[in-house]
TORPA-673460 format. One line per 2 residues: their letters; for each residue x, y, z of N, C-alpha, C. Coordinates in steps of 0.1 Angstrom, whole numbers, always signed. Example, Ala and Ser with C-alpha at 12.3 -4.5 7.8 and 13.67 -1.06 7.14 Angstrom:
<rs>
AS = +132,-57,+78,+123,-45,+78,+132,-33,+78; +128,-22,+71,+137,-11,+71,+129,+0,+79
</rs>
This chain:
<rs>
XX = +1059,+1092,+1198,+1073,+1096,+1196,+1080,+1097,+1210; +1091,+1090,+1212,+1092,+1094,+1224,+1113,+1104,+1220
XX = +1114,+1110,+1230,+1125,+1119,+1227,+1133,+1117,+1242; +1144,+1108,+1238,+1154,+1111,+1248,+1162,+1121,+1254
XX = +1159,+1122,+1270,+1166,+1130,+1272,+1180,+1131,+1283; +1186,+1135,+1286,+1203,+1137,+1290,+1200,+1126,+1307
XX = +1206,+1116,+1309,+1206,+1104,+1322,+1194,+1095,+1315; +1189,+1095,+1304,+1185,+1083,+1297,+1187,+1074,+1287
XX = +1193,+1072,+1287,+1207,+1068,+1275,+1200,+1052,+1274; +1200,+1052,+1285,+1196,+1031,+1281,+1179,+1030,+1271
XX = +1170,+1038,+1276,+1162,+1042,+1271,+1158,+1044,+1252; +1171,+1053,+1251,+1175,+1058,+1234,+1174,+1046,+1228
XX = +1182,+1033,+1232,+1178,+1025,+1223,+1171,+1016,+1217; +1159,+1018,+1226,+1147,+1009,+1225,+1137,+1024,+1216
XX = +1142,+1032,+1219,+1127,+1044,+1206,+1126,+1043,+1194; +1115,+1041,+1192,+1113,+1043,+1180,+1109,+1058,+1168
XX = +1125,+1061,+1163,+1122,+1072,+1152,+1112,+1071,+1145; +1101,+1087,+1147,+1092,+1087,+1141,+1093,+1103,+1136
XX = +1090,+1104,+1122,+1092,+1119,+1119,+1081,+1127,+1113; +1071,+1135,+1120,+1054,+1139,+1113,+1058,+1139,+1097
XX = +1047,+1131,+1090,+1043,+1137,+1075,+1051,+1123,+1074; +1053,+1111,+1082,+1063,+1099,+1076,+1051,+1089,+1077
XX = +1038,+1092,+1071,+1025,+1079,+1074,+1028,+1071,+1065; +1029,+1056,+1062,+1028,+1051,+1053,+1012,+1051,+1048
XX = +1014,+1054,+1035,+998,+1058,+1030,+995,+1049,+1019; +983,+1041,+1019,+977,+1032,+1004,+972,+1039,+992
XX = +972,+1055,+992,+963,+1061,+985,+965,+1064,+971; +980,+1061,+968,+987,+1057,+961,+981,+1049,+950
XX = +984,+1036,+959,+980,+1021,+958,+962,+1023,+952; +957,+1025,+957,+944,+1031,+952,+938,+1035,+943
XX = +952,+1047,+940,+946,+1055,+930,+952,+1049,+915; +961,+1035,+918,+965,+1029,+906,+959,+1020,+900
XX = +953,+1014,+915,+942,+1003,+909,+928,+1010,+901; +922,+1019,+909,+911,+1030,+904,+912,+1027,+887
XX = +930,+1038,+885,+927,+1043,+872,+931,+1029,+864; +931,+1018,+870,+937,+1003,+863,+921,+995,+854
XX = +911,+1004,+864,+898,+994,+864,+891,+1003,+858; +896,+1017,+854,+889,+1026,+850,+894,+1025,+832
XX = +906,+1020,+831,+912,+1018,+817,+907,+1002,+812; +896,+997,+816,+895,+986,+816,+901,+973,+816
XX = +911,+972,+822,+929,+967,+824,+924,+954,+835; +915,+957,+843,+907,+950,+858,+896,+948,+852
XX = +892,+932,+853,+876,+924,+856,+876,+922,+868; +865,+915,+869,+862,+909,+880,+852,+901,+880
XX = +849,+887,+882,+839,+877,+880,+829,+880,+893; +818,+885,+888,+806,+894,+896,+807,+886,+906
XX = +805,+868,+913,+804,+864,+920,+814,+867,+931; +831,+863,+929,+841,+872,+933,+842,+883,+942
XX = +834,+892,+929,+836,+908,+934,+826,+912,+942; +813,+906,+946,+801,+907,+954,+811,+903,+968
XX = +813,+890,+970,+822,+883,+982,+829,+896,+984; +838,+905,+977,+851,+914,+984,+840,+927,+982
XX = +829,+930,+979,+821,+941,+982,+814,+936,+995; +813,+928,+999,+803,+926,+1011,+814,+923,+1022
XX = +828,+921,+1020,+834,+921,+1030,+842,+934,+1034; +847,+944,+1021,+842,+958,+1022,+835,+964,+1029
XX = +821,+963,+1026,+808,+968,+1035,+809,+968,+1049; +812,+958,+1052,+815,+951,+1065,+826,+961,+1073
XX = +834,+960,+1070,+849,+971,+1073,+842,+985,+1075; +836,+987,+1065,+832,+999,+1063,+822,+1006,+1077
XX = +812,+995,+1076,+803,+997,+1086,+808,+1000,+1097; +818,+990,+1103,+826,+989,+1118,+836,+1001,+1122
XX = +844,+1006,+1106,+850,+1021,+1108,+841,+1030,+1109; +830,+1034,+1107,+816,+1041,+1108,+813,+1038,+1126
XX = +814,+1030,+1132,+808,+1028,+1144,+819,+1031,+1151; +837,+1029,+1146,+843,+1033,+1151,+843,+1049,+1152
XX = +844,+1056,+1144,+839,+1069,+1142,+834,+1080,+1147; +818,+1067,+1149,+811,+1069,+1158,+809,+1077,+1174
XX = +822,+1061,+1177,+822,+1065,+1192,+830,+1076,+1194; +844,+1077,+1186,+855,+1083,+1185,+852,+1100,+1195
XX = +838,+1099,+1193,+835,+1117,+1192,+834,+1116,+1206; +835,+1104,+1211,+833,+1103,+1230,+844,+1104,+1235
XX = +861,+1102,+1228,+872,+1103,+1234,+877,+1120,+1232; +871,+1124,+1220,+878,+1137,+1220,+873,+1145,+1227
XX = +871,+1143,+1244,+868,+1153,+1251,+873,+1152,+1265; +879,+1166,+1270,+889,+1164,+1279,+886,+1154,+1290
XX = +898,+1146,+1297,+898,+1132,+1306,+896,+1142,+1317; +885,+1135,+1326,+884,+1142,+1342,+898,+1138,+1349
XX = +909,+1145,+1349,+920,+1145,+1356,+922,+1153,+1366; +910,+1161,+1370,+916,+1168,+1381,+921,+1183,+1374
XX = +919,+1195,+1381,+920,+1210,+1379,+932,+1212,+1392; +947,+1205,+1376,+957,+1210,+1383,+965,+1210,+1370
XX = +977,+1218,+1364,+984,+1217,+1357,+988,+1202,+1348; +990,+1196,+1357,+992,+1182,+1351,+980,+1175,+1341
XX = +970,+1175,+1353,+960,+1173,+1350,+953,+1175,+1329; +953,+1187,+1336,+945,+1196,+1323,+955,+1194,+1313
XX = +972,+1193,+1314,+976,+1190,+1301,+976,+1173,+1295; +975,+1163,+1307,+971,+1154,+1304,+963,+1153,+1294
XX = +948,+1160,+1303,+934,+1158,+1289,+935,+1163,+1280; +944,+1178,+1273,+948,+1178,+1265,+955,+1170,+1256
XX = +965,+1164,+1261,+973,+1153,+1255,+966,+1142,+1247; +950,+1135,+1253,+944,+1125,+1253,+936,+1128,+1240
XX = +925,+1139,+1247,+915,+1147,+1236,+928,+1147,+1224; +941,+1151,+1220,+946,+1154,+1208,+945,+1137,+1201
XX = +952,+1134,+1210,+950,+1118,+1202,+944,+1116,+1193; +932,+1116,+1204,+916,+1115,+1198,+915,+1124,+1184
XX = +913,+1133,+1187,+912,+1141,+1174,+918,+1153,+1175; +931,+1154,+1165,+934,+1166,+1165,+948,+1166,+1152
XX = +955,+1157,+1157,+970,+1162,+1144,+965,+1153,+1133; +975,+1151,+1124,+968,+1138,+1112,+972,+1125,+1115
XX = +976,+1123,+1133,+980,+1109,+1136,+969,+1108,+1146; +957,+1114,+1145,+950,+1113,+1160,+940,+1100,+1156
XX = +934,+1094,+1163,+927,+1081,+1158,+921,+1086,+1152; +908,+1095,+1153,+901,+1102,+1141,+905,+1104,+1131
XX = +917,+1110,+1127,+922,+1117,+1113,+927,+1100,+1107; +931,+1093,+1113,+933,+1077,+1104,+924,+1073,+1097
XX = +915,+1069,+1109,+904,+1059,+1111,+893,+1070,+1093; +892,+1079,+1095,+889,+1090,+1080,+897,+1081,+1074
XX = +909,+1085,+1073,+917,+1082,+1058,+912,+1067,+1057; +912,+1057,+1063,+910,+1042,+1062,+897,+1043,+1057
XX = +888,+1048,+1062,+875,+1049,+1059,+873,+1053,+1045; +877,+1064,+1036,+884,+1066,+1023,+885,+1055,+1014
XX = +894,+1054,+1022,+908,+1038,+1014,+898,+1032,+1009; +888,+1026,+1019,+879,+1012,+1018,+866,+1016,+1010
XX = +865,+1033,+1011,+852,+1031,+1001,+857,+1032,+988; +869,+1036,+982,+873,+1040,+973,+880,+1028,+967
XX = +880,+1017,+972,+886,+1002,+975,+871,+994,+967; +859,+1000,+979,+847,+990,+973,+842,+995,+957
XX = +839,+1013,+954,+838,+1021,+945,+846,+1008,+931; +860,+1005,+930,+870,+997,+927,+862,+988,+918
XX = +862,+979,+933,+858,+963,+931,+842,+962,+919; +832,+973,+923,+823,+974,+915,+825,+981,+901
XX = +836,+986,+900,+835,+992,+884,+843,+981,+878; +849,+970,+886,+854,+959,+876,+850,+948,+876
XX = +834,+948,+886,+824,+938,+882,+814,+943,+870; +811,+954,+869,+807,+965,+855,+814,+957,+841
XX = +828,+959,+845,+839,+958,+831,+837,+946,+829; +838,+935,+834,+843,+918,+836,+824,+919,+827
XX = +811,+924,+837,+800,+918,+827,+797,+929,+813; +808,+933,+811,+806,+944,+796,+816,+936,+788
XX = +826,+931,+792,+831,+926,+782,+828,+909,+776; +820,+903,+791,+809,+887,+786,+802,+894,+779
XX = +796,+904,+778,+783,+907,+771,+788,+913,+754; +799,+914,+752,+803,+916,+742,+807,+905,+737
XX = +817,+896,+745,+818,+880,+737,+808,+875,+733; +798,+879,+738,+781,+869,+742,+776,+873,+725
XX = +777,+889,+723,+770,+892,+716,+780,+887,+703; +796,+891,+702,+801,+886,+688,+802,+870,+690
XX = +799,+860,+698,+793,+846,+692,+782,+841,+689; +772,+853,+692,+762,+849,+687,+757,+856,+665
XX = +767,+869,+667,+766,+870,+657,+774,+859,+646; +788,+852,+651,+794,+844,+641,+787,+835,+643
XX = +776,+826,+649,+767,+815,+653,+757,+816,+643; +750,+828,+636,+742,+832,+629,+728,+828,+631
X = +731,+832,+648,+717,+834,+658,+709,+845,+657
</rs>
């Protein structure tokens, strides 16, 4: 966020308004598909939905490693033991982890998104082989197999 202040005028027009609690969030999005695949409304052709679970996985793993390291930035920057300094490393360390914009508190909510994304994809490879297995079974009853 940057905040203009009085002899920076040329500046003001290049910032970008940002106002806390303004994230755009998928979780929404998420929780519509969830309850879409939960009302059995969503298939998914098991071969399909293996491909977007294993590319899932994938995501998943690398925000896990991002995560990981994350725990190496949230600790104060050697700047020097001088006022500046020390509010710098404060500054940095918050990034890292601290408000609900800090790369940590994202990099969580994405991490979320995606398992609750993969959770998704496999209850409508579930639905997609529950409902073959019901066609399966009423043509084989009118077949008089």
């Amino acid at each position: 966020m940057y905040i203009a202040e009085p002899g920076n005028e040329e500046a003001e027009g290049r910032r970008v308004p940002q106002v806390a609690g303004q994230v755009p969030t998928l979780d929404g999005q998420v929780l519509a598909l969830r309850e879409s695949v939960n009302s059995g409304r969503v298939l998914l052709d098991p071969a399909t939905g293996e491909e977007m679970r294993k590319m899932l996985l994938e995501q998943i793993d690398q925000v896990d490693s991002w995560l990981e390291r994350a725990g190496r930035l949230a600790r104060p920057a050697p700047l020097g033991a001088n006022p500046v300094g020390d509010r710098m490393a404060a500054k940095f360390e918050g990034r890292a982890e601290g408000d609900e914009l800090s790369f940590l508190s994202v990099m969580t909510a994405y991490r979320e998104v995606l398992q609750q994304t993969h959770d998704s994809v496999r209850s409508a490879i579930r639905n997609f082989l529950a409902v073959d297995e019901e066609h399966r079974a009423e043509l084989t009853r009118l077949s008089g197999n």
